[in-house]
N, C-alpha and C positions, 0 to 999 in steps of 0.2 A: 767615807774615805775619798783623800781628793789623789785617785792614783791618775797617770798619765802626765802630770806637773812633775817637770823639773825643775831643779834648786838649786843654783850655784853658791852656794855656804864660801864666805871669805873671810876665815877669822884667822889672825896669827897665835892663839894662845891655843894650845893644842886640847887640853883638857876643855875648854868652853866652847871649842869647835865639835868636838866627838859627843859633847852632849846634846848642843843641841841637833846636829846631827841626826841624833837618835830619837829625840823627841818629834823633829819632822817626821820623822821613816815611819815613826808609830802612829803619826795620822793619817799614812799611805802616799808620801812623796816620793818620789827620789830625787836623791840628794848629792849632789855631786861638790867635793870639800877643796880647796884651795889653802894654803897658808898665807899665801902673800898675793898682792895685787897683781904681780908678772907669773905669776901660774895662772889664775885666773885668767889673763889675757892670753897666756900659752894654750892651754886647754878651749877657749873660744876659739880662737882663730885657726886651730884643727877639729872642731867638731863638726861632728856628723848628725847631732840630734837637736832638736833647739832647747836652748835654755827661755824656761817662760817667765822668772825672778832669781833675783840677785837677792843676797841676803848679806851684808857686808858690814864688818867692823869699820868704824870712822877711823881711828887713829893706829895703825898700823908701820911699821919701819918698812922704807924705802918706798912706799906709794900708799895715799891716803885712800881711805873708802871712794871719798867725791871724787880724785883723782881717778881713781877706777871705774866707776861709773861712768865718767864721762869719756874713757875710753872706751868701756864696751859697748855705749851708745853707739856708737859707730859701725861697731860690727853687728851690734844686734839690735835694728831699730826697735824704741819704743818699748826695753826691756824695763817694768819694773823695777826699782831700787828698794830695799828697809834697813837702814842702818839702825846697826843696833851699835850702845857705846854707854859707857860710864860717866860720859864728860856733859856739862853744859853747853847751853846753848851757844855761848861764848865760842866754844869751840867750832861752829859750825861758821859763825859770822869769819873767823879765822881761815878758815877752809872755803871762804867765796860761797859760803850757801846759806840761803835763809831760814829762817825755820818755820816759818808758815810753808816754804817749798817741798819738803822732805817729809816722808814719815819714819820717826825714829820711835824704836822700843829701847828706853833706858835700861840698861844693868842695873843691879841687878832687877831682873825681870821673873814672869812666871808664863809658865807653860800657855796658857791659853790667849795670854797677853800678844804673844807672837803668833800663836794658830790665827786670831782672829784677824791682826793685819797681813799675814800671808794668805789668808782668803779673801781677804776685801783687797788688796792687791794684785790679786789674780781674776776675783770679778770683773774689777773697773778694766782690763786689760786683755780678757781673753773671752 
């Protein structure tokens, strides 16, 4: 169990945020869920605990994944990013990122596929 990791979960599709969600909580995270990029950033810039990874949908309405990471770089040095997304790479070159830069878990995904970059994410980082 990796308990004592927090998780800032930022997906807008409510059903595929509550599950994965769930699936974190069941490895022993906590998990703290956002809908959109500007909650995500509301929620940082009043906390009280640290966030140790971001877990963020790429393509999102009103603020993109990359857009938000690169914002809460700011308030939260050196925080881990894993977009997760359905789209191609395409998408990312779109979005000012490379994709040698970023580690993404494509949708659809499976449970261990993400345990295992939210631990090796949080290795390299903590």
């Amino acid at each position: 169990m990796e308990e004592g990791y927090v998780i800032l979960l930022v997906e807008d599709e409510e059903v595929v945020r509550r599950l994965i969600r769930k699936l974190l909580e069941m490895q022993g995270y906590r998990v703290i869920e956002a809908a959109t990029g500007w909650e995500a950033l509301r929620f940082c810039e009043g906390a009280v605990e640290p966030i140790h990874l971001v877990v963020t949908d790429v393509m999102m309405p009103g603020m993109s994944g990359p857009e938000l990471a690169m914002r809460l770089k700011r308030l939260i040095a050196n925080v881990p990013v894993i977009y997760i997304s359905g789209y191609s790479g395409d998408k990312f070159a779109e979005q000012g990122l490379e994709e040698n830069d970023i580690v993404l878990v494509e949708k659809p995904f499976n449970i261990s596929t993400l345990v295992q970059q939210v631990k090796k994410a949080l290795a390299l980082h903590h």
